[in-house]
C-alpha positions as CSV (number, residue, x, y, z in Angstrom):
1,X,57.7,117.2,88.6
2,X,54.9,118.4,90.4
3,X,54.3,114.7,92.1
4,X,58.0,114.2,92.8
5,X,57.5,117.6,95.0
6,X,54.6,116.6,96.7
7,X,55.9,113.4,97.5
8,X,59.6,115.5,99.1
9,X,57.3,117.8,101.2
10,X,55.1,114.8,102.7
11,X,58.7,112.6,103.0
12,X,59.9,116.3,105.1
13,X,56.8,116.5,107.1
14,X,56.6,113.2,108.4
15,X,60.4,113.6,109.5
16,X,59.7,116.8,111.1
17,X,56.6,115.9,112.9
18,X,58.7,113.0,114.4
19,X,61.9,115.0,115.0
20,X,63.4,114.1,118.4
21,X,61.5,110.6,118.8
22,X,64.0,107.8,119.8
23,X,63.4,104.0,118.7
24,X,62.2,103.0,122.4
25,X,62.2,104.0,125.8
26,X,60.3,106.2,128.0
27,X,59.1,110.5,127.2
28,X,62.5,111.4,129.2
29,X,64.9,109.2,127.4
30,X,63.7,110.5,124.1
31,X,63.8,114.4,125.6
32,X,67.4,113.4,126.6
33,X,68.3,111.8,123.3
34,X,66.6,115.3,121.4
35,X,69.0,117.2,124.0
36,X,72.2,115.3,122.6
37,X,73.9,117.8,120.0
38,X,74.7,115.0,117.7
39,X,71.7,113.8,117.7
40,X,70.5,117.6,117.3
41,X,73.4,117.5,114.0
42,X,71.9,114.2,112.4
43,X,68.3,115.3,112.7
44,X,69.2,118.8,110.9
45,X,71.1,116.9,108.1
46,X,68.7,114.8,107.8
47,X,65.9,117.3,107.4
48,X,67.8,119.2,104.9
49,X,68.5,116.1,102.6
50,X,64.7,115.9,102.1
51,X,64.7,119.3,100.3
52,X,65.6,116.9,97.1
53,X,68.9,118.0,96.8
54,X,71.4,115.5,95.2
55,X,75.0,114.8,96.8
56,X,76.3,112.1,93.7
57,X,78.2,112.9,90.8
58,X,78.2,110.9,88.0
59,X,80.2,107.8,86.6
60,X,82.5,110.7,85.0
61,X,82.1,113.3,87.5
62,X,79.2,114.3,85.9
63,X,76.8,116.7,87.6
64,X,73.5,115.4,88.3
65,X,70.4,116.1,85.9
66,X,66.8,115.8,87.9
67,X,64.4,113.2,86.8
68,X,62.2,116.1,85.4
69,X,65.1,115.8,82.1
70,X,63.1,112.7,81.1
71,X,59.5,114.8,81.0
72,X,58.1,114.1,77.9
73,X,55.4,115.7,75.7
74,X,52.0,114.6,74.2
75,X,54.0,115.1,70.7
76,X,57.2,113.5,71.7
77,X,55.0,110.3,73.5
78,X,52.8,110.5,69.7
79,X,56.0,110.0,67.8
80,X,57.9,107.1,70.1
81,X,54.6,105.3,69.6
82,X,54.4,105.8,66.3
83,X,57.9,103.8,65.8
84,X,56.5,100.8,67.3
85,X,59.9,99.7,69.2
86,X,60.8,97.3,71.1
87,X,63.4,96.9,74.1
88,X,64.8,94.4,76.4
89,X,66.1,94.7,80.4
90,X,69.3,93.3,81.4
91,X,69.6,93.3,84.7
92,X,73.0,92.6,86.9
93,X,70.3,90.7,89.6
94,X,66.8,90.2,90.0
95,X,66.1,88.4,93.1
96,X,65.5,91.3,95.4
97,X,62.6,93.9,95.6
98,X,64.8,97.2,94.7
99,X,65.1,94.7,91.2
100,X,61.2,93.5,90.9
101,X,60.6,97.6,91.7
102,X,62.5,99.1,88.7
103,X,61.5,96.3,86.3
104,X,58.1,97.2,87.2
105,X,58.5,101.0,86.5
106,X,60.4,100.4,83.5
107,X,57.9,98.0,81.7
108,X,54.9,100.5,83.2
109,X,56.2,103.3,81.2
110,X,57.4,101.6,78.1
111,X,53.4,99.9,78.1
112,X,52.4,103.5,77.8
113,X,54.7,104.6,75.3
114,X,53.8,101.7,72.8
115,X,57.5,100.1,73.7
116,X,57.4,96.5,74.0
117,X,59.3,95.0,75.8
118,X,60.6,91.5,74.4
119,X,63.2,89.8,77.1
120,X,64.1,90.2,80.9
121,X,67.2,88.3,81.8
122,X,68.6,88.0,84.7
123,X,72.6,87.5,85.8
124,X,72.7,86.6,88.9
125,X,75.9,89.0,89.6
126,X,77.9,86.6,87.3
127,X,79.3,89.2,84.3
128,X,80.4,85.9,82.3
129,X,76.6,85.0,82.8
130,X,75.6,88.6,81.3
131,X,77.7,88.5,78.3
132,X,76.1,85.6,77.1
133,X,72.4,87.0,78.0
134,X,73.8,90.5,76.2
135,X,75.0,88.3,73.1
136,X,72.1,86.7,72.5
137,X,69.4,90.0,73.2
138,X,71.6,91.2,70.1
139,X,70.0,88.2,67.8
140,X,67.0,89.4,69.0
141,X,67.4,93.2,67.7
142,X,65.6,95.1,70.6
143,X,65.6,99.2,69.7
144,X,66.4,99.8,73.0
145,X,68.1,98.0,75.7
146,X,68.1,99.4,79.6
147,X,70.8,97.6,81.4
148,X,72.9,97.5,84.7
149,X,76.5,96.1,84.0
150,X,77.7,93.5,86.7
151,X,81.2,94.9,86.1
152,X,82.8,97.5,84.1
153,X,85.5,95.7,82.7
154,X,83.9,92.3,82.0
155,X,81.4,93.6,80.2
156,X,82.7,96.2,77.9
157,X,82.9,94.5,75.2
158,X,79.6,93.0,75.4
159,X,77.9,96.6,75.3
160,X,80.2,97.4,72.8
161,X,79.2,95.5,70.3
162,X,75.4,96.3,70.8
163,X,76.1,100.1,70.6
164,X,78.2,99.1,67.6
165,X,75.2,97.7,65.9
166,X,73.0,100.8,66.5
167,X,71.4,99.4,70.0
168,X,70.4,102.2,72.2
169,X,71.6,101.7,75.8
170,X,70.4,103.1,79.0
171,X,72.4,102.1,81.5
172,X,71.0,102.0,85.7
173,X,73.6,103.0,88.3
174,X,77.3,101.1,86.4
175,X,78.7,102.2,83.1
176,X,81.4,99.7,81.4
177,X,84.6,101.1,80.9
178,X,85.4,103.1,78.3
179,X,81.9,103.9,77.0
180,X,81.1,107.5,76.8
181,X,77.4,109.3,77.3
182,X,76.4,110.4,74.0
183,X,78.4,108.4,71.8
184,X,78.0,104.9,72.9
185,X,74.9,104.9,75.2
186,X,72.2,107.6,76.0
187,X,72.5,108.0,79.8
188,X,73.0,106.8,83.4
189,X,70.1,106.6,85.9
190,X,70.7,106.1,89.5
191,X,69.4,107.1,92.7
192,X,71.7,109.2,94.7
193,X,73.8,106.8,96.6
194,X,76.5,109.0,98.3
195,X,73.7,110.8,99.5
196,X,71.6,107.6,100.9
197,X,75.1,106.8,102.4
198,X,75.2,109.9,104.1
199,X,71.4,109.5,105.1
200,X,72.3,106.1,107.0
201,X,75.0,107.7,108.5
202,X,73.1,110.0,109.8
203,X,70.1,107.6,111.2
204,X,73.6,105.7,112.6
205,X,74.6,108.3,114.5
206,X,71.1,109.6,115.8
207,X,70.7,106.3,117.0
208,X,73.7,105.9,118.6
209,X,73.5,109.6,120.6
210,X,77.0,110.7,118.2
211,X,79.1,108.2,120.3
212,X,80.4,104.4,119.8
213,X,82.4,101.9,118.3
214,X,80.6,100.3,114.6
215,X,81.6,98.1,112.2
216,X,81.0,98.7,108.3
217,X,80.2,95.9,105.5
218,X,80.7,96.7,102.1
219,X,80.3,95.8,98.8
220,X,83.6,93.7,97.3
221,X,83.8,94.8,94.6
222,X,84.3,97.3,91.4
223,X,80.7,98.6,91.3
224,X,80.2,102.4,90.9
225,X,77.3,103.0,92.8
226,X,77.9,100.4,95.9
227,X,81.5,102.6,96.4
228,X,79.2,105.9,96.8
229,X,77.3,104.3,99.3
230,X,80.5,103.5,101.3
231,X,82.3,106.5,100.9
232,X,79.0,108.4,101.8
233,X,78.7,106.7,104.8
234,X,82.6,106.4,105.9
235,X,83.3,110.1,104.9
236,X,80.1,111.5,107.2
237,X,80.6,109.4,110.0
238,X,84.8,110.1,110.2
239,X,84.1,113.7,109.2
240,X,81.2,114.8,111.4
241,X,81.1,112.5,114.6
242,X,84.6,112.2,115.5
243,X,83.1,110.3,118.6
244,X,82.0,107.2,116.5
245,X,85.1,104.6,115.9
246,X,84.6,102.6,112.6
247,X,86.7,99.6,114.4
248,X,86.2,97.1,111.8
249,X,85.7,96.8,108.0
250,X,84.5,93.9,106.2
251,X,83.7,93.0,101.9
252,X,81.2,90.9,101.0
253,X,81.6,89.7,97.0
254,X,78.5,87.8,96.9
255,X,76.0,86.1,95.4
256,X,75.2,84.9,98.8
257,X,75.2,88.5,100.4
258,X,73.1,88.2,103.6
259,X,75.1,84.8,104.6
260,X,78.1,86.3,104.3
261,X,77.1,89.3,105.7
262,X,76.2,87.0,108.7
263,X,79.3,85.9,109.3
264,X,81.2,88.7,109.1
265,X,79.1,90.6,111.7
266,X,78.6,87.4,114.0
267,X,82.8,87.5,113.9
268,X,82.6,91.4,114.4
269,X,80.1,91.1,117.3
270,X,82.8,88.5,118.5
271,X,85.8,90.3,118.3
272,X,84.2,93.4,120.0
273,X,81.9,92.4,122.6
274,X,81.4,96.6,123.0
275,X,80.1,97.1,119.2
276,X,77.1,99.5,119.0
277,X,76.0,99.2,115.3
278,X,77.4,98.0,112.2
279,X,76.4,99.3,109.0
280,X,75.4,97.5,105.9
281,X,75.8,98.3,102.3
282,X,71.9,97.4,101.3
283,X,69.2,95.5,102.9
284,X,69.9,91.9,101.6
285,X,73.3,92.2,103.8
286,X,71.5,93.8,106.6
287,X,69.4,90.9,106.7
288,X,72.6,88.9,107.5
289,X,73.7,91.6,110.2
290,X,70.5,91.2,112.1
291,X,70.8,87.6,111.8
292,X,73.7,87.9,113.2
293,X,72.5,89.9,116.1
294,X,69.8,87.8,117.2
295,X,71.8,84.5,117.1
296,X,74.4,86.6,119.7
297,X,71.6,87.8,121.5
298,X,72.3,91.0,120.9
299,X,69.0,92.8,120.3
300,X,70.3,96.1,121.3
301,X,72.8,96.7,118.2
302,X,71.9,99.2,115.7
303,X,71.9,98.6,112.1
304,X,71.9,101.1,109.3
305,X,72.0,100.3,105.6
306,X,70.6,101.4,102.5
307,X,67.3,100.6,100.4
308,X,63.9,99.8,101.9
309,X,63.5,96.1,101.4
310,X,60.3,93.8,102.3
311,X,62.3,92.5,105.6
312,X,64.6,95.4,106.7
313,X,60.7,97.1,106.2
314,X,58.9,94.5,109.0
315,X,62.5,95.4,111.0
316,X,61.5,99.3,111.0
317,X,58.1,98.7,111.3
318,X,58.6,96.4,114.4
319,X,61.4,99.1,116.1
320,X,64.0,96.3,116.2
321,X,67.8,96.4,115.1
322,X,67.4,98.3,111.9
323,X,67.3,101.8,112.8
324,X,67.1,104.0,109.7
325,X,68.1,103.8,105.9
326,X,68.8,106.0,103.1
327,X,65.8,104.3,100.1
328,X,66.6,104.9,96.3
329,X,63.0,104.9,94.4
330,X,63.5,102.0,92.0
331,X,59.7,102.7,90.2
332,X,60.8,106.2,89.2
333,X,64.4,105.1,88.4
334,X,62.6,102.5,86.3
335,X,60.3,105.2,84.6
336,X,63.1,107.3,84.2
337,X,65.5,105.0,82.2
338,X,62.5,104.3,80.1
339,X,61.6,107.6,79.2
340,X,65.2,108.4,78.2
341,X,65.5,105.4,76.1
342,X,62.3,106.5,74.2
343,X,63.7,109.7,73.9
344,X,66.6,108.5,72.4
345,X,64.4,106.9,69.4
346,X,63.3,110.0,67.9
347,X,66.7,111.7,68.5
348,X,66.8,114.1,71.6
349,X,70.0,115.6,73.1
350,X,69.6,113.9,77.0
351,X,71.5,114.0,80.2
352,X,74.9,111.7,80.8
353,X,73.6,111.0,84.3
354,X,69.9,111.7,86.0
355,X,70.0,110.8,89.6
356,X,66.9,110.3,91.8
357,X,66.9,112.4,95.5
358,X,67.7,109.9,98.6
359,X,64.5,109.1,101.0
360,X,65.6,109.1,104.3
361,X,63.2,106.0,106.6
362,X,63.2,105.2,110.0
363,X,60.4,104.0,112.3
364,X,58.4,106.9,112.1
365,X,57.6,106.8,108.1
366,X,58.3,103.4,107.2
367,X,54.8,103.3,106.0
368,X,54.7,106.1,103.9
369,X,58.1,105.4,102.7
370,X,57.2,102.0,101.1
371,X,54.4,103.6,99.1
372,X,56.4,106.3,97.8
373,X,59.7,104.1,96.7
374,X,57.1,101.0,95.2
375,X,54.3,103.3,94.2
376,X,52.1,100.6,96.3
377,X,50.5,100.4,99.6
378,X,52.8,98.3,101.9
379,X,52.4,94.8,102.1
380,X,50.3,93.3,105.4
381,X,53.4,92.1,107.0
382,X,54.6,95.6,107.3
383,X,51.7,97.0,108.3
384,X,50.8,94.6,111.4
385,X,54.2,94.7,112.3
386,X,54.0,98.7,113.0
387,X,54.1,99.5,116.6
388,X,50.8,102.2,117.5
């Protein structure tokens, strides 16, 4: 807990040493840009949200427990190792680095608590894909199984069946329908995704001086944590800059995200020659939007989105297109869920749903940023991409 607090107050000093700073542009532009009151507004919010405090609620409504629920001690770590269990990841999608990040967390902490871990499969956003992979982790007999459901519905059963046959499950971000905390699976882990949408709408509208016409790109589909994002996002920009026009909405259902996503910006970009930023619902599609930008020649449009990926990273670092993002933690989401699933093997009463603070990024802390979400110094290509 102690770490987690250190790392908020350094995340809250590096904002507030920067507050005011625009992306480019001469010492008057940025004194006018820290004169604008919505710029004044989107600086305060996001100051505040680096106090830690959590805008989600859970799957069910549920209130959000801190990460600090999953703190375990030297006699509860001496009796999970005693049992000598094992577990398995199922993940929705692995070919990003939020993914690689919580894997990593997840199989750092069961190493330490004894908990091996005996299969990694990966679904490739395909939920008949997952059933099959969930099937046939149940021959397998893992203790423990932390998870991320590709869709609610789909995959019911599937989980179903492995709670049936006295699986734990941990679930990251998506709970199947129909499955309730307690009874059939331990707990939900996520990071707080209304509030990273809120945090890009704020780096939106800071970069933007409060006033403009955007376009949104969101997830297609039925997946809990993806709809916070939007909705944090939609519901700050409509309710707090009433001088930002969201002219166009566009889905994206995957598996090819950032080509779609390029598409659909390069026709937004078309349709409204006077479009100051579009938004995107991670960094894979933001990827997309700023291909899409540089093949209009439009390196002036601002992009906001959420999670702090390797080349959204190099965008910030470089001050081009991508102007701020709300970052979930994916290591300490990772340790998290692994903690809880121990704790779940020697019987504890746990949370239905631990969320993890937003980070709000921009140019300024990019640096810092990347060590605190991967607990890792940032690769060289973000570094020597950082203007001095």
């Amino acid at each position: 807990m102690k770490r987690n607090l250190a790392l908020i107050a350094a995340t809250g000093a590096v904002l507030i040493a920067v507050s005011g700073c625009s992306s480019a542009g001469s010492s008057d532009s940025q004194a006018a840009a820290s004169a604008n009151p919505a710029v004044q507004k989107a600086e305060k919010a996001l100051a505040d949200i680096v106090s830690g405090k959590v805008l989600s609620k859970g799957p069910h409504g549920e209130t959000a427990a801190p990460a600090s629920s999953a703190d375990m001690t030297e006699e509860e770590i001496a009796k999970v190792k005693a049992l000598n269990a094992t577990a398995a990841i199922a993940m929705h999608y692995g070919g990003n680095d939020w993914a690689t990040a919580q894997i990593a967390g997840l199989k750092s902490e069961f190493g330490k608590l004894g908990i091996k871990v005996i299969a990694t499969t990966d679904a490739n956003f395909k939920p008949d894909q997952q059933v099959s992979q969930l099937e046939t982790l149940a021959t397998q007999k893992p203790d423990l199984i932390v998870s991320i459901p590709t869709d609610p519905v789909a995959t019911e059963s599937a989980y179903e069946a492995l709670a049936a046959a006295g699986i734990k499950l941990v679930f990251m971000d998506n709970v199947p329908n129909g499955m309730t905390a307690g009874e059939d699976y331990v707990s939900v882990v996520s990071a707080d995704n209304y509030g990273n949408g809120v945090v890009s709408a704020y780096e939106m509208a800071k970069a933007i001086g409060g006033k403009g016409k955007i376009g949104v790109i969101f997830h297609q589909a039925d997946f809990f944590v993806t709809k916070q994002r939007y909705q944090g996002f939609k519901e700050t920009i409509n309710q707090e800059f009433p001088d930002i026009e969201i002219v166009e909405e566009t889905g994206i259902a995957g598996p090819d995200f950032a080509g779609q996503a390029q598409v659909s910006a390069g026709a937004m970009l078309t349709k409204h020659p006077d479009l100051t930023g579009i938004w995107a619902v991670w960094d894979v599609p933001a990827e997309g939007v700023m291909a899409a930008a540089r093949a209009a020649g439009n390196t002036n449009l601002k992009i906001a989105t959420e999670d702090l990926g390797t080349n959204v990273a190099i965008a910030l670092a470089k001050d081009q297109l991508i102007v701020g993002l709300g970052a979930q933690r994916p290591f300490d989401q990772g340790v998290t869920e692994a903690r809880l699933g121990a704790l779940s093997l020697i019987g504890k009463d746990l949370p239905a749903y631990v969320a993890v603070p937003a980070l709000p990024v921009d140019h300024s802390n990019v640096l810092d940023a990347w060590k605190q979400v991967y607990h890792a110094d940032p690769p060289a290509s973000i570094v020597d991409s950082y203007k001095k």
